[in-house]
N, C-alpha and C positions, 0 to 999 in steps of 0.2 A: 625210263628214268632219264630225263633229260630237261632241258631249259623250258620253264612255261610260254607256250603254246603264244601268251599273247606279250611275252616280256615284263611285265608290269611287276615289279615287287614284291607285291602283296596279291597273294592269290586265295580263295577258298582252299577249305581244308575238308578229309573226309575222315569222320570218327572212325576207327579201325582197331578191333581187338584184334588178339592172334590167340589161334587156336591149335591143336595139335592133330596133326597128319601123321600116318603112316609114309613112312617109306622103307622101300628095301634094306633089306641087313649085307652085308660085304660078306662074301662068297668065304673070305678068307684075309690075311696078312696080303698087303700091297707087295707087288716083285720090288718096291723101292724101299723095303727095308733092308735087302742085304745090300751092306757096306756103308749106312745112311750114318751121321755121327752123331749121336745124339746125346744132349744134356737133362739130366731127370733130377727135378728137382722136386722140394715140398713134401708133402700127404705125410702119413705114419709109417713107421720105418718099414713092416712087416709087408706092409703094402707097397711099400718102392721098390721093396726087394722082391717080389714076384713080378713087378712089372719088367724089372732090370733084366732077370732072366727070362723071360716072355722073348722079350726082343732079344736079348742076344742069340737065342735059339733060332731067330730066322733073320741072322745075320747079320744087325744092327751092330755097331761097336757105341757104346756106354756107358758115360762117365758120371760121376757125378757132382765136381767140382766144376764151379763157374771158369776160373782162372786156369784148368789144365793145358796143357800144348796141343796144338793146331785148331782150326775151325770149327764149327760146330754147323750142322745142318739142319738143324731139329730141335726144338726143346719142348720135353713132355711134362706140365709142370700140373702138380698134384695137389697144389694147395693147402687149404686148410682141411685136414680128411678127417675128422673129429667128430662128434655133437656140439652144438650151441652151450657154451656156459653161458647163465646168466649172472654171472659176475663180475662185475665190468672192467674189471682188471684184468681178468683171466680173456674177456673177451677180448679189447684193447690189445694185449699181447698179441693173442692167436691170430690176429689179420693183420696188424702192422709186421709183423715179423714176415709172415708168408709174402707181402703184398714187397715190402724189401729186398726177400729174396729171390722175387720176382724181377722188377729192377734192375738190381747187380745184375743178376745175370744176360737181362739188354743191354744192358751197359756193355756189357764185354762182346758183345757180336754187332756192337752196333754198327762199325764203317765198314764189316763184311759185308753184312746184311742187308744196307742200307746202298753197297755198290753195284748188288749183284742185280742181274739184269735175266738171268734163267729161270720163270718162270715156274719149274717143278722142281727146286734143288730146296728150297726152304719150307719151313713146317713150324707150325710155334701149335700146341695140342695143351687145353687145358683142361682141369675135371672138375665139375660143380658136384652136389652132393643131396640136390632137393628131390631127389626121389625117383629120376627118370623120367620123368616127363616135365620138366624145367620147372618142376610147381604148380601145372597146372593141369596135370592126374587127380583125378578123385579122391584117390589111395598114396599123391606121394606124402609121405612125412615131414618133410622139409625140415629134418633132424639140422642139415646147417646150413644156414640159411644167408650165407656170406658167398657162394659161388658167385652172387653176379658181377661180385665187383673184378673176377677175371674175365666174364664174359663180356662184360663190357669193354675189357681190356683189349680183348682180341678179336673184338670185332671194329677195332679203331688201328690196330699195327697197322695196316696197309700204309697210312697216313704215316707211318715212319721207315716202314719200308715196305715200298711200293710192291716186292714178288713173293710178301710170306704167304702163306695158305695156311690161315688160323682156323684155328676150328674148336667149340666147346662142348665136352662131352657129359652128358648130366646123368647120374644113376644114384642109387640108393644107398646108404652106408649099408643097407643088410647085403647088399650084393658088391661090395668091396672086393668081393674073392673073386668075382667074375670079370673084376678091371684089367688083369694081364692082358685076356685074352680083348677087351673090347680094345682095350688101349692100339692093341700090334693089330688087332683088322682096320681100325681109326685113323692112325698114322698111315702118313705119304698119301692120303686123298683128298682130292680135290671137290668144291661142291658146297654143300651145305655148311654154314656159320658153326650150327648148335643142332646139336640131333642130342635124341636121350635113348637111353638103352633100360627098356622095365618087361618083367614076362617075358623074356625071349623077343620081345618087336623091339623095334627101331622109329623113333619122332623124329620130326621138324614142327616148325611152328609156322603157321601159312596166316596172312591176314587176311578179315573180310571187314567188310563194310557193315557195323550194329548200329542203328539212330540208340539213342540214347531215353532210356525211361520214362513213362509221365512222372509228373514230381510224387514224392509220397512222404515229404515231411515241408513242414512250415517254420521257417524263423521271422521272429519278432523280438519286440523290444525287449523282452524279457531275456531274452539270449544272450550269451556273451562267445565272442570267435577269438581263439588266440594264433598268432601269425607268428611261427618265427622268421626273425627277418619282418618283412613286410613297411619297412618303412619308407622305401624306395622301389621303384622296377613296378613287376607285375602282379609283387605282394603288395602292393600300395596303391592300385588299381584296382584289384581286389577289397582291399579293405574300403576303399570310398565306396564303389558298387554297394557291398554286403549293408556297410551304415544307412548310405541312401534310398536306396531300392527297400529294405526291409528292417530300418530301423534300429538293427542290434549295436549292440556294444563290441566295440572290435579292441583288443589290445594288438597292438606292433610291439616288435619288438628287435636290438640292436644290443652289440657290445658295449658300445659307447654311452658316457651318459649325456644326457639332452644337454642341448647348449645353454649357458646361461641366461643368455639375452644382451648382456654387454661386449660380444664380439661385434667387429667392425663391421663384417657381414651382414650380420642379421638383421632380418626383414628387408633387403635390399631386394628387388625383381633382378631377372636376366642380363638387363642391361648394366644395374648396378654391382653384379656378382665377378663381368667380364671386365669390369674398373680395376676395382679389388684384384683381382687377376695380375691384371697388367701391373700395378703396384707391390704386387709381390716380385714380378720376374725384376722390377725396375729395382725394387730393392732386398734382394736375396745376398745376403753376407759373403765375403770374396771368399773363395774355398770351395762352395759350396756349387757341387755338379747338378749341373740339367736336370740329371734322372733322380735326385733328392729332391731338388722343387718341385719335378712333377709330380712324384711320389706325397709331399705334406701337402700340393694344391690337391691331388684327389682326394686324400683323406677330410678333408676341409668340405671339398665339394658335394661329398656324403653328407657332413653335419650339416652344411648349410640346403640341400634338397630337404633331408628329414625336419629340420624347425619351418620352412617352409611350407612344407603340408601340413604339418601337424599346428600350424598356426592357422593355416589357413582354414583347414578341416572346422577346428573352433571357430571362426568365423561364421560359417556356414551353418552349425550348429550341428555337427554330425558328432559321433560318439565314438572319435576313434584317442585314444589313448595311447600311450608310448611306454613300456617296462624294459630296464635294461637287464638281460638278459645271457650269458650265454649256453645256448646249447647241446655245448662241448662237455658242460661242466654238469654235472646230474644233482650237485647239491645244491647250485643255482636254481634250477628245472623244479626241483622240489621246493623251493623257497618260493619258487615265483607261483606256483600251482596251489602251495599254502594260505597264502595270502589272498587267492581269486577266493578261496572256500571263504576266506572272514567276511568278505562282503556281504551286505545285504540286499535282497532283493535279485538276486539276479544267479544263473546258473551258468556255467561250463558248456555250451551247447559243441562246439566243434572246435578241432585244432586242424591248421594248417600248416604242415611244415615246409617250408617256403624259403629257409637260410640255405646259401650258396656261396663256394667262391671258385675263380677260375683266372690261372696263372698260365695265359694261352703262350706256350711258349716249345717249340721240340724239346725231347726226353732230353740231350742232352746239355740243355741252356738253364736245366729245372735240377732243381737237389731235392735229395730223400722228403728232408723234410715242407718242400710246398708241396710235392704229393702228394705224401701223406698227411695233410689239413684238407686237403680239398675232399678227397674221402673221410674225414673225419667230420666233416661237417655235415655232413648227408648223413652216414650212417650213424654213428655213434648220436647225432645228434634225435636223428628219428627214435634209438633204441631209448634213448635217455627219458622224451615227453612220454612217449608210450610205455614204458612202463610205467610212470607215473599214473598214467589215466589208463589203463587196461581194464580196470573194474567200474569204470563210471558209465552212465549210460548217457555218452555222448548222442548225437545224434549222427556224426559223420567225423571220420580221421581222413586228412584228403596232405598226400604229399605230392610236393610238386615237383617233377621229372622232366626230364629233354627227350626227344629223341635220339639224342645224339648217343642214350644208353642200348635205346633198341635197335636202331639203324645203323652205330657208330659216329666218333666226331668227326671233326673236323681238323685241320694240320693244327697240332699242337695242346689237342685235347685227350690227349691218353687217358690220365686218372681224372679227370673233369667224364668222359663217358664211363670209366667204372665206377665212377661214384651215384652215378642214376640208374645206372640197371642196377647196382647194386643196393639202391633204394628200394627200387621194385620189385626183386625177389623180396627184400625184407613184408614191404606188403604183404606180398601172399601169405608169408611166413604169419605175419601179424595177424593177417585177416582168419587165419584157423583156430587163433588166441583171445578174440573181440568179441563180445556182442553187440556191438555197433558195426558202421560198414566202413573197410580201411580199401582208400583208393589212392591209385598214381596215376596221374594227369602229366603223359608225355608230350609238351608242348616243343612244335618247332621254335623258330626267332620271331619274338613279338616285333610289331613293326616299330624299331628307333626306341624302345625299354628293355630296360635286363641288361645282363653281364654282359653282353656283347660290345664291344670296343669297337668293332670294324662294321658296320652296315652291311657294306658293301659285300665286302668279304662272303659275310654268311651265304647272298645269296647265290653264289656257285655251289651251295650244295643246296640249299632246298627254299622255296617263294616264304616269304614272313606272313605271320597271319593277321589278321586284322584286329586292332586293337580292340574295339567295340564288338566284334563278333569272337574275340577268344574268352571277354566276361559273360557274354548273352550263353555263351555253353560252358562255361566253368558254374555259373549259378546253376545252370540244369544241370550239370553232372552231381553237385551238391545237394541242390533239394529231389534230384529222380534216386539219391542213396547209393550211386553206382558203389563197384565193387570189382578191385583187382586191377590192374595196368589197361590205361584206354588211352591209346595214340590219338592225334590228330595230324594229317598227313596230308602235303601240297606237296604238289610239279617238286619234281628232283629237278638238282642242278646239273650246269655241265662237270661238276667236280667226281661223282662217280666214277670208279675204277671198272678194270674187269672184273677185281675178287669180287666185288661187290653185288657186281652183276648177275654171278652164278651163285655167290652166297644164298639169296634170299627169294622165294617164292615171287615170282609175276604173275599177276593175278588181275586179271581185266576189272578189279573195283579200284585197282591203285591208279589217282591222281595220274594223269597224262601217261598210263597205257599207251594211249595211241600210238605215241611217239616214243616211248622204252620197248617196248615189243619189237619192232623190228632190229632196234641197234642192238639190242640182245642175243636175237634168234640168229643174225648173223656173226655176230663174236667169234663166235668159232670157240677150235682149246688152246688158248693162247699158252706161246711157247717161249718166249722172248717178249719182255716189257723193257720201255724206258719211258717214263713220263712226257712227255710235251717232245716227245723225240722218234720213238719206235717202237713199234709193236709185232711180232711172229706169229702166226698163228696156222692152227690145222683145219680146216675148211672141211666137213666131208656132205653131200647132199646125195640124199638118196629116196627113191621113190615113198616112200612111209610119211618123211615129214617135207618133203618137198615134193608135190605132186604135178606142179607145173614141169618137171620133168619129162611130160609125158606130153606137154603139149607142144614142143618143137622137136623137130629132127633132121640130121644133117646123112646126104645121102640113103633115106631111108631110115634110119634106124636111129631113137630114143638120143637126145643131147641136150644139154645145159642151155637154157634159152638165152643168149647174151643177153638181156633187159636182167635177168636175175643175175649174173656175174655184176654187170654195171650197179647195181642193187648195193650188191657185196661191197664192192670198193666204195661206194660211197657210203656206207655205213662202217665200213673199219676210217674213213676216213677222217667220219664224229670221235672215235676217240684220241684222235691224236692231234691236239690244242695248244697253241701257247699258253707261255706257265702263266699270263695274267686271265688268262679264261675270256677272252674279250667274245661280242658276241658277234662270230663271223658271219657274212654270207655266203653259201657256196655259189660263186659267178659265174665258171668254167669248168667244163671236161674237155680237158684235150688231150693229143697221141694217144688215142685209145687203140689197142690194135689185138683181135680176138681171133688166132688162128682158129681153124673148125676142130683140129686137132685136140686141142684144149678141152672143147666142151664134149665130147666122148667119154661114157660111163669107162671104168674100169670094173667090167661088172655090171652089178646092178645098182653101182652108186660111182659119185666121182669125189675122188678124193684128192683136194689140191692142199699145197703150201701158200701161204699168202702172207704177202710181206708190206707192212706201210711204213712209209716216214714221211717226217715232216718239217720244214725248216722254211724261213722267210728267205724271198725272194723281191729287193726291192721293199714295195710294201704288202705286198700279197703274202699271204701265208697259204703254199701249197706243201702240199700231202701227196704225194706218189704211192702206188699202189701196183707190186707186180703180182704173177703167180706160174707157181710151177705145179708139175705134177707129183705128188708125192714121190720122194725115191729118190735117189743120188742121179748125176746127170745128165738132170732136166734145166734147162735154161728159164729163167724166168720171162714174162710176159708183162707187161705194163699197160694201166690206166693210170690217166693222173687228173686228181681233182685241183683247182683252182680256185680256194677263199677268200678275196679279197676286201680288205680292211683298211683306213682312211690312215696314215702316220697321225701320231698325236706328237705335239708339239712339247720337247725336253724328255721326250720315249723313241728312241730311235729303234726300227727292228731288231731284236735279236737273230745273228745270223747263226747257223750251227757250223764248225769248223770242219774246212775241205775233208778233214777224215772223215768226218760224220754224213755228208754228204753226198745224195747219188750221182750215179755219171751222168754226163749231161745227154740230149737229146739225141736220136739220130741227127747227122744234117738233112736238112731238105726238109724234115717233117715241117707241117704245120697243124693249125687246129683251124674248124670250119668259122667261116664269118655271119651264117647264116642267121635270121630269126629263129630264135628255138622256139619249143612247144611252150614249156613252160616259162617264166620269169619269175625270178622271185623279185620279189618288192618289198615296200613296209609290211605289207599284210604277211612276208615270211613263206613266199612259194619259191620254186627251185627255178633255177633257168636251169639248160640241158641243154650241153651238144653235145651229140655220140657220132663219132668217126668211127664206122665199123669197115673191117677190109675180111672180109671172104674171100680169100683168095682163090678159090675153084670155081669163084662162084663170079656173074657180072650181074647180078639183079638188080643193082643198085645204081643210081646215073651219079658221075661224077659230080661235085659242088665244089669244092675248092683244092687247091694244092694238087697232089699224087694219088688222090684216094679218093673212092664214093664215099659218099654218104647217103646214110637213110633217117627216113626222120622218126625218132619216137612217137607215139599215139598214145593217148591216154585210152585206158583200158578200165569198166567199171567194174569193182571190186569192193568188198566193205574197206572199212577205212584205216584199218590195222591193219590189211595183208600189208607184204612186202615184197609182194611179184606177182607178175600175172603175161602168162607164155603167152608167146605168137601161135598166130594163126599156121597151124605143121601144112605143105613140107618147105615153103618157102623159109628162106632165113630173114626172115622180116627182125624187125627190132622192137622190144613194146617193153613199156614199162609201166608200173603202178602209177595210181592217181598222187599226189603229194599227199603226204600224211601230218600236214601243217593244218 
């Protein structure tokens, strides 16, 4: 999970469902429930009351008021614990209420939460309700079919606070009576996003790589596609596709009603829209703030996109029509579904639901109420068409989803990612109630369309997909009739965290493998986080999943090959970035210095402390990297990585404050001047210099300053290892090929 491989924007994507895995059950309650503080909110009463006592029995203290005195370390939130009404009142209540009181209760640990820098002290645990295997058991029932919109939730906190350890827990309302006990083994661990509890076993959900079906339905003229939304972005891309390529009748649809025609705007091209523009900033009435004109120019800039296309479309002679719609409203939904019937000639063939909105902003710059729209418009709006059309024999239901609900968002998309996974359980929930086939299409950032506001932005968390190649597989996912949530997935960005890391299955079909594998497998169990600042971590390597152990040894006997410690630090040294994520090159290692001591098992494994920070120097942005031996005592050891980056001009480095900063150098050290092995360049390969000092040892010829040097050797290996030992019993130095 890291930057693509060749930089570029737009990257290929790989279609990926997720399927369900076994894993392990927990032995028992974490030791970190006694004295843990925890806030329980949500579910039915009878049920919060057995969970309450669950934990207090193994030590938890457990309140259950958002506002009570002192902190809170924990919070177990139970959600909606009910069956589905299908009353839309009653439904409407049941999840704005729960998703509220969800909220409030962020709200009140926010600048705790949000400060804290310890790694294993925070817990946020939610409970979904589709049956134990997240919905996609054979046998689950998906009796309520609202869970995703906290799993969506909590697999996006990190993005508000960087050290929670969320986790979503999915089972059966028939097994309601067994949540005590899941709930207090669940809580205070680390690991898995979403695990579900059905039969006595334990899930995760792992992806793999499915191409996608031959087609097995045809549209044609005689069809009619209803889009909600769709009059702008990549509903409106879609609909010109669908017109063009196959003729049919596309209805779009918006809140707003179509422009008359006598606005100043209309029919103006780009150039004449940016006029307009400027005549509005030039004459906006005194009083009236920036963020109000910007506010009526976007609104504007929407009518004026929609009469645009939709004039144009007519032009062209394609069949896309416009109904104002909303589908918030279900007697709208039915009015507008009423009147497709009175037509002649022509049928209902598919709906897409495709209406979105997203108020990217942190939790606490947002009020209740833009939250709760942006999940209203996803969900209530899906439940609204669909029930409508549930007895019709559509030929395909296709809503339109992010990843951002199955992988998590991005900073400032909390209820924007609960609102698409919780599209997508609705799916499945749907799809048991259809005779037609009901799909979610989890697209990443199309390239420059859609809600996105910042370009740029998106791509620290994952490469855009190609315009033309995200309609060539939305047409195939529509006429092959898929069925149930289908990701499409490119090169992660540098924006991933550790949770993230260990959240979610790495699986050699995921996009740039290559390069998330190693920065993974080295992470360690991180102990201490700060963003673009510091990271603590537990290091242990032992012969089982590190076998290169075996192939260097100091004095005789089995040691840590320094190429794999050098390994280490340059891989804790990718997590720790400046806050603009810019795209560094690693230029230098220097003061490297690896007693032999060090690299001695303790045992049959070595277990170190490792510590990174990072902070601008000049214009370099270096990352320090020491390590001690686990245990009180032990002095730390240092390597230090050097990324250097060009100053941009009105961007001056951020430096971190003397307190924040490590001590400085021995004197006298220097770093080698030498040609390294590798260079990195445009192409993205590493330069390397390792200053090793063995000090029992003189195998090594002097090169510069106080210290030998040896020179690293590339060593052949496939292209995901990330080590590969010397040649035993010399203390040679060797490291892996680049994995660029």
């Amino acid at each position: 999970m890291t930057v693509a491989e060749d930089g570029a924007p737009v990257q290929p994507v790989t279609r990926m469902v997720w399927r369900l895995t076994e894993r392990p059950r927990p032995a028992g309650p974490h030791p970190r429930l006694a004295g843990i503080r925890v806030l329980l909110i949500g579910g039915e009463e009878d049920i919060a009351a057995g969970v309450e006592r669950e934990l207090k029995e193994h030590g938890a203290l457990v309140r259950r008021e958002p506002d009570g005195p002192g902190p809170v370390d924990a919070i177990v939130d139970l959600t909606v614990g009910r069956a589905y009404d299908p009353d839309p009142a009653a439904f409407a209540g049941a999840w704005r209420e729960a998703l509220t009181e969800t909220v409030t209760a962020l709200r009140g640990v926010y600048d705790d939460w949000a400060a804290e820098t310890t790694a294993d002290r925070l817990f946020y645990l939610a409970v979904s309700y589709l049956g134990g295997g997240m919905g996609r058991h054979p046998r689950d029932g998906l009796e309520q079919p609202l869970g995703g919109i906290w799993a969506g939730l909590a697999k996006t906190l990190h993005r508000e606070f960087p050290n929670v350890n969320a986790r979503v827990v999915d089972i059966g309302l028939a097994a309601s009576a067994d949540l005590p006990g899941i709930v207090a083994a669940e809580l205070g661990r680390t690991g898995e996003i979403e695990v579900g509890h059905r039969d006595g076993r334990r899930f995760t959900l792992t992806p793999e790589d499915r191409p996608v079906a031959a087609p097995a339905l045809t549209l044609g003229p005689e069809d009619t596609v209803l889009i909600s939304g769709g009059g702008r972005g990549i509903g409106w891309e879609l609909a010109r596709s669908l017109a063009a390529r196959h003729g049919v009748r596309v209805v779009v649809t918006g809140r707003e009603p179509f422009p008359s025609g006598d606005e100043p705007w209309f029919g103006v091209d780009e150039a004449g829209w940016k006029r307009y523009e400027k005549e509005v900033w030039a004459g906006r009435t005194k009083g009236e703030s920036p963020a109000k004109t910007r506010a009526r120019l976007a609104r504007t800039r929407r009518l004026w996109e929609l009469a645009t296309h939709l004039t144009g479309a007519r032009r062209e002679g394609l069949r896309i029509e416009y109904a104002r719609c909303d589908f918030t409203d279900r007697a709208q939904v039915r009015e507008l579904i009423r009147r497709e019937d009175a037509l002649e000639g022509g049928r209902l063939a598919g709906v897409v639901h495709n209406a979105g909105v997203d108020t990217s902003a942190r939790l606490p710059k947002k009020t209740d109420e833009e939250i709760l729209r942006t999940v209203e418009v996803k969900i209530e709006g899906f439940l609204n068409v669909f029930e409508e059309v549930r007895d019709r024999d559509l030929k395909f239901f296709c809503s339109v989803g992010s990843l951002t609900g199955r992988l998590g968002g991005m900073v400032g998309q909390l209820e924007y990612a609960a609102a698409n996974d919780g599209l997508a359980r609705l799916g499945q929930w749907a799809a048991r109630r259809a005779a037609f086939p009901v799909m979610t299409l989890a697209w990443p950032t199309w390239d420059r369309i859609g809600l996105i506001a910042n370009f740029a932005a998106t791509l620290r968390y994952m490469a855009a997909i190609d315009v033309a190649d995200g309609l060539e597989r939305w047409r195939a996912e529509l006429l092959g009739a898929s069925e149930g949530e289908v990701t499409f997935v490119g090169p992660l960005g540098q924006a991933i965290d550790p949770g993230q890391a260990i959240g979610y299955p790495v699986v050699p079909a995921l996009p740039g493998f290559a390069t998330a594998y190693p920065k993974i497998f080295h992470l360690g169990e991180v102990t201490a986080y700060q963003p673009h600042a510091h990271m603590t971590a537990r290091v242990v390597l032992d012969p089982e999943h590190t076998p290169a152990l075996g192939d260097f040894r100091v004095d005789g006997a089995p040691a840590l090959p320094p190429s794999l410690l050098l390994e280490n630090a340059l891989r804790a040294a990718e997590w720790i970035v400046p806050e603009d994520f810019p795209a560094l090159t690693a230029g230098l290692l220097e003061e490297i210095v690896v007693p032999l001591s060090l690299l001695r098992p303790d045992g049959s494994a070595i277990r170190l402390v490792r510590e990174a920070r990072g902070f601008h120097e000049g214009h370099n942005w270096v990352v320090e990297v020491r390590y001690r031996r686990e245990g009180p005592g032990t002095a730390p050891r240092r390597a230090c990585a050097s990324s250097t980056r060009p100053a941009r001009p009105g961007h001056p480095p951020r430096r971190v404050p003397p307190s924040s900063r490590p001590p400085p150098s021995a004197p006298g050290r220097r770093s080698c001047t030498g040609a390294a092995p590798w260079c990195r360049s445009a192409h993205g390969r590493w330069s390397l210099r390792a200053d090793w000092w063995p000090r029992s040892r003189g195998a090594c010829r002097p090169t510069c300053g106080r210290r030998p040097s040896c020179p690293a050797r590339p060593c052949r290996s496939p292209r995901w290892r990330t080590w590969c030992g010397g040649a035993p019993p010399r203390a040679t130095a060797s490291r892996s090929p680049p994995t660029h």
